[in-house]
GUVO-589795 format. One record per residue (C-alpha): z, x, y; residue number from 1. Coordinates in steps of 0.02 Angstrom, whole numbers, plus 50000, padded with zeros to 5 digits. Example, Ala and Ser with C-alpha at 12.3 -4.5 7.8 and 13.67 -1.06 7.14 Angstrom:
<atom><w>50390</w><u>50615</u><v>49775</v><k>1</k></atom>
<atom><w>50357</w><u>50684</u><v>49947</v><k>2</k></atom>
This chain:
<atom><w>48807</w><u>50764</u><v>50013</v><k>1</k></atom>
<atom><w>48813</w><u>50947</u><v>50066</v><k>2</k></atom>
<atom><w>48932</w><u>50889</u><v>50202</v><k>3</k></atom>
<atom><w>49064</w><u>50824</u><v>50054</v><k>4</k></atom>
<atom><w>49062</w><u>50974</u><v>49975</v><k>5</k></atom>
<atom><w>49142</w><u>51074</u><v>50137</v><k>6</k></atom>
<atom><w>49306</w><u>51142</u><v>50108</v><k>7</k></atom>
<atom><w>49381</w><u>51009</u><v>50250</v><k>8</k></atom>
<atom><w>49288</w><u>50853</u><v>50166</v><k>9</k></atom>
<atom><w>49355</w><u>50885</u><v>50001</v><k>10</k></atom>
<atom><w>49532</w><u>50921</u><v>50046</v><k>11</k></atom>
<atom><w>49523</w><u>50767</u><v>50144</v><k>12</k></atom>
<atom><w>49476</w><u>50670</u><v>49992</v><k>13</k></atom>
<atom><w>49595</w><u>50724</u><v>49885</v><k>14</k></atom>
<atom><w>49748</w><u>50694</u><v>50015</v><k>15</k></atom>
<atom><w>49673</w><u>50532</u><v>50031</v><k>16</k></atom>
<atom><w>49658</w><u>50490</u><v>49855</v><k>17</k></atom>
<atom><w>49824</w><u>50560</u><v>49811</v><k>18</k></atom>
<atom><w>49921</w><u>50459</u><v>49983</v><k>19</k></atom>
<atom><w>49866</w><u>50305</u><v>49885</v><k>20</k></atom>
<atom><w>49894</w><u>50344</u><v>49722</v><k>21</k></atom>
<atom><w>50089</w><u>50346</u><v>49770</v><k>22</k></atom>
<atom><w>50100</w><u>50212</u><v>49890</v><k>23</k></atom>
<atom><w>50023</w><u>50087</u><v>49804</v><k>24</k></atom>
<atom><w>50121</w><u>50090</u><v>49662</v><k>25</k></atom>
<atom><w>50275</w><u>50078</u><v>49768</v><k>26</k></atom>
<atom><w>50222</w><u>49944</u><v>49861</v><k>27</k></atom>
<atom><w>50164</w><u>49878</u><v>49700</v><k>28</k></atom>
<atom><w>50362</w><u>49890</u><v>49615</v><k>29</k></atom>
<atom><w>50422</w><u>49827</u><v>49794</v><k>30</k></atom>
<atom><w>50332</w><u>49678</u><v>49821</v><k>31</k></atom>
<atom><w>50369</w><u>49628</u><v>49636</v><k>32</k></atom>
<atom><w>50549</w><u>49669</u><v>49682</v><k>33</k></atom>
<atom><w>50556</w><u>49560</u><v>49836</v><k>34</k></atom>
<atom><w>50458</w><u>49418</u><v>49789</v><k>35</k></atom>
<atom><w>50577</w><u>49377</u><v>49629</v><k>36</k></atom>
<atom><w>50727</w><u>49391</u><v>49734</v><k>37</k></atom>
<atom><w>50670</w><u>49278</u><v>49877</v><k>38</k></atom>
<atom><w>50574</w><u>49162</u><v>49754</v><k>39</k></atom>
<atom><w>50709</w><u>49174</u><v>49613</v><k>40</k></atom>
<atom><w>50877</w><u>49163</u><v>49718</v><k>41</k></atom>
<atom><w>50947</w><u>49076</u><v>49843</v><k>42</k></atom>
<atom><w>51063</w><u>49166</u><v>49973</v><k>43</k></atom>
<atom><w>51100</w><u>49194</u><v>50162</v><k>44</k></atom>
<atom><w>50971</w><u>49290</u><v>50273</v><k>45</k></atom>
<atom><w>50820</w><u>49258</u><v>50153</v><k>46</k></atom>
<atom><w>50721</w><u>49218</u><v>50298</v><k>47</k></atom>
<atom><w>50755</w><u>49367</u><v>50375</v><k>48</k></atom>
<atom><w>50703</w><u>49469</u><v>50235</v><k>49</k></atom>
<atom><w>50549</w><u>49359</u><v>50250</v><k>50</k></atom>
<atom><w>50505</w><u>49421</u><v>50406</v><k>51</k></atom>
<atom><w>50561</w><u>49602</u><v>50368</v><k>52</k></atom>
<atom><w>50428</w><u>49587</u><v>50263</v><k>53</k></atom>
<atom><w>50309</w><u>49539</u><v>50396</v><k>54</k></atom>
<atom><w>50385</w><u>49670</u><v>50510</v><k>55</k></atom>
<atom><w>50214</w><u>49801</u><v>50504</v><k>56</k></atom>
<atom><w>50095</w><u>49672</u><v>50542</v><k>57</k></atom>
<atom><w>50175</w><u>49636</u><v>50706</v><k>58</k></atom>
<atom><w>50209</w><u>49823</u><v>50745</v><k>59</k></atom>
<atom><w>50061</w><u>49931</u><v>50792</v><k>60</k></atom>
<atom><w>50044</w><u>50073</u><v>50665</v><k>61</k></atom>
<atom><w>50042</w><u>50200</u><v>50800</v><k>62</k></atom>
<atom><w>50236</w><u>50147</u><v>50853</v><k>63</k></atom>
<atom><w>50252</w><u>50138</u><v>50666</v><k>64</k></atom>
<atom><w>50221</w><u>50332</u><v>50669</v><k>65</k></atom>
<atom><w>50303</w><u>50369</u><v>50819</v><k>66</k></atom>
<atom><w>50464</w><u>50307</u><v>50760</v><k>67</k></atom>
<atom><w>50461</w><u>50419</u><v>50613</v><k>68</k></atom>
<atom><w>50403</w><u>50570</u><v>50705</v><k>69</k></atom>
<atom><w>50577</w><u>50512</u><v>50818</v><k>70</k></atom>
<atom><w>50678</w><u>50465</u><v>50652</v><k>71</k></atom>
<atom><w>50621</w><u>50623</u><v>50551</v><k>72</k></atom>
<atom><w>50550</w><u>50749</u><v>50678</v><k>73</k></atom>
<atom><w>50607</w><u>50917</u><v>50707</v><k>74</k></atom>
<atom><w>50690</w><u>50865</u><v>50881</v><k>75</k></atom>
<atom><w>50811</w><u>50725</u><v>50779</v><k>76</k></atom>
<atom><w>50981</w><u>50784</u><v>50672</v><k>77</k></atom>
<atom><w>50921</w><u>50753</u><v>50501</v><k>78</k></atom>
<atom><w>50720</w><u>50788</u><v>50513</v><k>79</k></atom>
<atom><w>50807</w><u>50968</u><v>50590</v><k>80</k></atom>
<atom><w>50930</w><u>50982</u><v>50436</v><k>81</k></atom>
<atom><w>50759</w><u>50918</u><v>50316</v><k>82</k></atom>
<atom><w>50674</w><u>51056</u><v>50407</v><k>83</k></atom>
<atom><w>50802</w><u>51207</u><v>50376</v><k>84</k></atom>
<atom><w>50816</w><u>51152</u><v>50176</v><k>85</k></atom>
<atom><w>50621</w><u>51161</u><v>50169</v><k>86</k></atom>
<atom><w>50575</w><u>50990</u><v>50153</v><k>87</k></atom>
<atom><w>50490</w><u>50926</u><v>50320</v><k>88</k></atom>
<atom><w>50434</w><u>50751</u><v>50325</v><k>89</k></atom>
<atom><w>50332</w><u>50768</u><v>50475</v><k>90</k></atom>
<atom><w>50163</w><u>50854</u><v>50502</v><k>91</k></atom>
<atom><w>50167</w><u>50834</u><v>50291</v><k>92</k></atom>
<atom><w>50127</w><u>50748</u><v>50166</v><k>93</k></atom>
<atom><w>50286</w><u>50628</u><v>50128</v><k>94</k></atom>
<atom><w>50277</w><u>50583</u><v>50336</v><k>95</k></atom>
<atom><w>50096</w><u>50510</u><v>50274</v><k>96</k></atom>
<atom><w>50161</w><u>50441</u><v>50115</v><k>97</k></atom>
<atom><w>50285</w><u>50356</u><v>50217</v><k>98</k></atom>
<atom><w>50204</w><u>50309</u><v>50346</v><k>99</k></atom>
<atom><w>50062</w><u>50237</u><v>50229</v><k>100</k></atom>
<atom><w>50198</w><u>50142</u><v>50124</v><k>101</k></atom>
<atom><w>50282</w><u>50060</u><v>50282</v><k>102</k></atom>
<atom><w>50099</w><u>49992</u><v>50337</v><k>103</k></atom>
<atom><w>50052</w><u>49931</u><v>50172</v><k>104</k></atom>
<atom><w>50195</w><u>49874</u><v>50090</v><k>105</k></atom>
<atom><w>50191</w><u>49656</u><v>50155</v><k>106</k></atom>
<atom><w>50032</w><u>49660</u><v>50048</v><k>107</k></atom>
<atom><w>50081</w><u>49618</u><v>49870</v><k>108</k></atom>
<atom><w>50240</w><u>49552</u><v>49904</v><k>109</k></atom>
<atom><w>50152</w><u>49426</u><v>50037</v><k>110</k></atom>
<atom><w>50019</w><u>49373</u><v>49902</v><k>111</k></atom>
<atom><w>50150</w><u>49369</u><v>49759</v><k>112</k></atom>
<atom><w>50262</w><u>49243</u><v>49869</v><k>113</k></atom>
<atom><w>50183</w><u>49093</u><v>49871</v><k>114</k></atom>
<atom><w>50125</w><u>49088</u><v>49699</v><k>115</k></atom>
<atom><w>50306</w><u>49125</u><v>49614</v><k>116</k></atom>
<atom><w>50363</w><u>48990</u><v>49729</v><k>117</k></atom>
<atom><w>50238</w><u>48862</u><v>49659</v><k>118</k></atom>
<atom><w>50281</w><u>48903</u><v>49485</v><k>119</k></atom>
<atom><w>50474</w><u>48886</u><v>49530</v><k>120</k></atom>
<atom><w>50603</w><u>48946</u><v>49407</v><k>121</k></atom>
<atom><w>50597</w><u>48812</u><v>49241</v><k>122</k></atom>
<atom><w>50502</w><u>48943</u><v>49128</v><k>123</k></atom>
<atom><w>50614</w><u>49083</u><v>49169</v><k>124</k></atom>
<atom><w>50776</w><u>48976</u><v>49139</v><k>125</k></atom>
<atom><w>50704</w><u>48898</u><v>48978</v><k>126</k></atom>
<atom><w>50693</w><u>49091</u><v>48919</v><k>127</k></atom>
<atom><w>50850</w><u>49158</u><v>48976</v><k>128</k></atom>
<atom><w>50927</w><u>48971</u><v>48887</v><k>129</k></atom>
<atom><w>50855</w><u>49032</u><v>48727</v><k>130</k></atom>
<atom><w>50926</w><u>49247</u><v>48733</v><k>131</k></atom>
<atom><w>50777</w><u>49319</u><v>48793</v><k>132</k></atom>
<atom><w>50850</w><u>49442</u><v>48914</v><k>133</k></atom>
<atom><w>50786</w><u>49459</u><v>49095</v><k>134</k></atom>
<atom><w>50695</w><u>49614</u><v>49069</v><k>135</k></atom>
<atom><w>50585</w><u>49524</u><v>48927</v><k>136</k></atom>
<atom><w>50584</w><u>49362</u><v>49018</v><k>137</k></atom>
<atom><w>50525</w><u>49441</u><v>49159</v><k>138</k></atom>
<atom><w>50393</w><u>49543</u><v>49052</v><k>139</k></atom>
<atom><w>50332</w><u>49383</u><v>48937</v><k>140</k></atom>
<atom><w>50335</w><u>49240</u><v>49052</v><k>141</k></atom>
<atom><w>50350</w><u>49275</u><v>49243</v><k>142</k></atom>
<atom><w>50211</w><u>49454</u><v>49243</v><k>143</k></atom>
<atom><w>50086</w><u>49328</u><v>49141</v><k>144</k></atom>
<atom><w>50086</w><u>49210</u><v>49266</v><k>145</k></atom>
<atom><w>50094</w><u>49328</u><v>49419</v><k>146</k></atom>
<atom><w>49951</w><u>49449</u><v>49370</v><k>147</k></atom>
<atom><w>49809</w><u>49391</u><v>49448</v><k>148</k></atom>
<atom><w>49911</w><u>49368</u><v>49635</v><k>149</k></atom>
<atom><w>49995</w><u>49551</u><v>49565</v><k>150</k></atom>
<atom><w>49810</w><u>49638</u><v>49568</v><k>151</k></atom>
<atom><w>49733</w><u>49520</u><v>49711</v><k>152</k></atom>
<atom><w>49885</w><u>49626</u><v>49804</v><k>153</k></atom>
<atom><w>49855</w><u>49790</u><v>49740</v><k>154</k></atom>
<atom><w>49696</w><u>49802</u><v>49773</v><k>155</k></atom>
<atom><w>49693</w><u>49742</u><v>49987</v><k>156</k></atom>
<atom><w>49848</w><u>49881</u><v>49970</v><k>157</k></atom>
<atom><w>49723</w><u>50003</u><v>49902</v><k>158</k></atom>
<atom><w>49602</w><u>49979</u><v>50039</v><k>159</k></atom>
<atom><w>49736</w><u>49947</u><v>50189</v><k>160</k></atom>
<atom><w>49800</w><u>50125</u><v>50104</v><k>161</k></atom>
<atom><w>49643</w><u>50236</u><v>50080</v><k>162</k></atom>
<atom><w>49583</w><u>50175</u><v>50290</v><k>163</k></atom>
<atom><w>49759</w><u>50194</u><v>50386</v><k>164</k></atom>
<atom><w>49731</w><u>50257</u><v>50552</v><k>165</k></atom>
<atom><w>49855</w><u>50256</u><v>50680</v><k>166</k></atom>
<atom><w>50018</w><u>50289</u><v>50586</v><k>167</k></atom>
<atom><w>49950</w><u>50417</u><v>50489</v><k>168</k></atom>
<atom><w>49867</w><u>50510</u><v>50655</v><k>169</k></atom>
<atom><w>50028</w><u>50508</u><v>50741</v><k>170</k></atom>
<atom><w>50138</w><u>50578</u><v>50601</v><k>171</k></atom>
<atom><w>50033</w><u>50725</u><v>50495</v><k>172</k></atom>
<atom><w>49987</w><u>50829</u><v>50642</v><k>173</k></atom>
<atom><w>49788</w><u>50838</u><v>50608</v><k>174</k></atom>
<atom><w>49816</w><u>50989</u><v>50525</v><k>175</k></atom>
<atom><w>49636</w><u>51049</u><v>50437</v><k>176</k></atom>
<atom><w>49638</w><u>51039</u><v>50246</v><k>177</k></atom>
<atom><w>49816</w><u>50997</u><v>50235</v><k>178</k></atom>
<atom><w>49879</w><u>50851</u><v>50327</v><k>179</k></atom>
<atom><w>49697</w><u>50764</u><v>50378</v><k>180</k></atom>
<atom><w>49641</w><u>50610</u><v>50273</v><k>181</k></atom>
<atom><w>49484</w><u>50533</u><v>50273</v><k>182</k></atom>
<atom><w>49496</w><u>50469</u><v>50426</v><k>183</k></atom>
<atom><w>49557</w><u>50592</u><v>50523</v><k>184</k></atom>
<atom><w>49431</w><u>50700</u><v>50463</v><k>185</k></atom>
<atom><w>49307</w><u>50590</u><v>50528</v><k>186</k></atom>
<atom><w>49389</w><u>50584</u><v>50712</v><k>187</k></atom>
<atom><w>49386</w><u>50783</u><v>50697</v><k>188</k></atom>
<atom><w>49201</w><u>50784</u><v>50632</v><k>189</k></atom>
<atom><w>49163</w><u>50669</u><v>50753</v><k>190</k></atom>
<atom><w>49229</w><u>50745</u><v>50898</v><k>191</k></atom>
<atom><w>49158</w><u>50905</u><v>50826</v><k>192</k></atom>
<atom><w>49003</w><u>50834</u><v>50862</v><k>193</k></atom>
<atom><w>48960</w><u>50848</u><v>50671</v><k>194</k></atom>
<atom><w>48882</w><u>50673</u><v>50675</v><k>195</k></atom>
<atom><w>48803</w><u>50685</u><v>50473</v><k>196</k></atom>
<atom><w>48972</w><u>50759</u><v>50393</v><k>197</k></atom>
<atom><w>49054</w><u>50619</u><v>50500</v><k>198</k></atom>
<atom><w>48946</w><u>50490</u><v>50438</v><k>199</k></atom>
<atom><w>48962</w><u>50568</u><v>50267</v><k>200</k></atom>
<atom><w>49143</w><u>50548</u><v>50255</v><k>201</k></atom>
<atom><w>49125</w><u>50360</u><v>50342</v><k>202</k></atom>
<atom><w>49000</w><u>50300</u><v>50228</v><k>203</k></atom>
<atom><w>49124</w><u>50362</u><v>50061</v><k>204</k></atom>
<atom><w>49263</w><u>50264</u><v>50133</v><k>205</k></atom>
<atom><w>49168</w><u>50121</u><v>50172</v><k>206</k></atom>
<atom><w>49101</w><u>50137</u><v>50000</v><k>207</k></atom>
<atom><w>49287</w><u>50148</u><v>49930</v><k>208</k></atom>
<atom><w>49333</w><u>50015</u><v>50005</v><k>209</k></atom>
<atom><w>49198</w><u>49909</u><v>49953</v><k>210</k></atom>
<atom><w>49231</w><u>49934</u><v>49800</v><k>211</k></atom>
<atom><w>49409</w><u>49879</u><v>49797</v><k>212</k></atom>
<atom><w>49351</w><u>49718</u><v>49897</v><k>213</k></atom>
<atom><w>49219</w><u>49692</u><v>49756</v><k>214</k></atom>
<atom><w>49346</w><u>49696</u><v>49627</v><k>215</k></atom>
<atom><w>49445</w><u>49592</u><v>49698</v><k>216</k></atom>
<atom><w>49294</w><u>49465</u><v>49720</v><k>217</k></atom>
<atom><w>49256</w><u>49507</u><v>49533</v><k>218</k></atom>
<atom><w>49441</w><u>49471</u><v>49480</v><k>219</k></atom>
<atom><w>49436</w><u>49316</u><v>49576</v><k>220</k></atom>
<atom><w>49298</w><u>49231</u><v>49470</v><k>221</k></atom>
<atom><w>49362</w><u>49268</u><v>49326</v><k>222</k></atom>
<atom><w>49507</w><u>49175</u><v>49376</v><k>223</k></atom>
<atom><w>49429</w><u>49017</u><v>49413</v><k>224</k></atom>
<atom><w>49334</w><u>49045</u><v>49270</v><k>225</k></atom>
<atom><w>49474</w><u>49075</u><v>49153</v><k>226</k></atom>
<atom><w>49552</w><u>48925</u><v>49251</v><k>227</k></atom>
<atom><w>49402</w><u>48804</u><v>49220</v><k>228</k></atom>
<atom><w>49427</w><u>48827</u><v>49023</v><k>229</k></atom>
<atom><w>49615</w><u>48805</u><v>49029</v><k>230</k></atom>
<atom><w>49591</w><u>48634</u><v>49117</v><k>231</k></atom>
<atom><w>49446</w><u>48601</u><v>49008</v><k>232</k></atom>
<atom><w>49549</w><u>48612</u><v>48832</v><k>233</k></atom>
């Protein structure tokens, strides 16, 4: 524990805590976004957008990163002019926030997908036949049924979020106790040769992410339990 309580571990923690408390929510308003307009309308390139969406799980996160360090860096026209007006992208904290975002971001929107399209589009019409306006529809009828698929998300966002790698190494720059996350810090202990405040730092992680995974699991039987009563009455 002594090895959390270094100046490096806790900074770490905190970046890391704070990466994912903005990109999940974003993620979390995108995929919401996305999935009602490919689920909700029908129009030209939706399968395109479909596989926009699928976009960072065929791109490794390390070209992820570079292309922002090419888009954003110093040596580019606008990551010079963000540079000069004092808000860099790279080697800070919105590079990771965006590179985090980008990597995460097919997560709720792929798990919210396939259960809008089961449900289909009756219940929202019935409301918006009888004045309920799209805001409230959307709030009373389509969020109800989209919850559980809406958290399952979240939470595989959470952990994808709190473990990134290889888009976050390429873009924050390493830089002790203000650009390292979690697992950075654990490549630096490691190669530090500080082997317990590496495992330290591993084993909170792990634990983190456990704990997301076991919420999920948690959330998941109570959905087939709550599902086994409706079918029962």
């Amino acid at each position: 524990m002594g090895s959390l309580a270094s100046r490096d571990a806790q900074s770490a923690i905190r970046l890391t805590l704070l990466i994912t408390a903005i990109a999940v929510p974003m993620n979390a308003v995108f995929g919401i976004a996305a999935a009602w307009f490919i689920t909700k309308f029908d129009f030209r390139g939706k399968a395109f957008l479909i596989t926009l969406i699928d976009l960072p799980f065929s791109i490794s996160p390390v070209v992820a990163g570079l292309c922002i360090v090419l888009l954003f860096g110093a040596n580019s026209a606008l990551g010079d002019w963000l540079v000069a007006s004092g808000y860099p992208i790279v080697f800070a904290v919105p590079g990771i926030v965006l590179a985090t975002v980008f990597v995460t971001f097919p997560f709720v929107a792929r798990d919210l997908i396939p259960v809008m399209i089961e449900q289909g589009r009756a219940e929202e019409e019935a409301a918006l036949t009888l004045g309920a306006t799209g805001w409230r529809t959307f709030r009373t009828v389509t969020l109800p049924n989209i919850r559980w698929a809406l958290l399952y998300g979240t939470l595989l966002c959470t952990a994808r979020a709190m473990g990134e790698f290889g888009a976050v190494a390429v873009v924050s720059g390493k830089i002790r106790g203000q650009t390292a996350t979690m697992p950075i810090t654990i490549e630096m202990f490691y190669n530090e040769y500080l082997s317990v405040a590496a495992f330290s730092m591993a084993a909170t992680l792990t634990g983190l992410a456990l704990l997301t995974l076991m919420l999920k699991t948690a959330l998941e039987l109570r959905h087939a339990d709550a599902l086994s009563a409706t079918r029962r009455h």
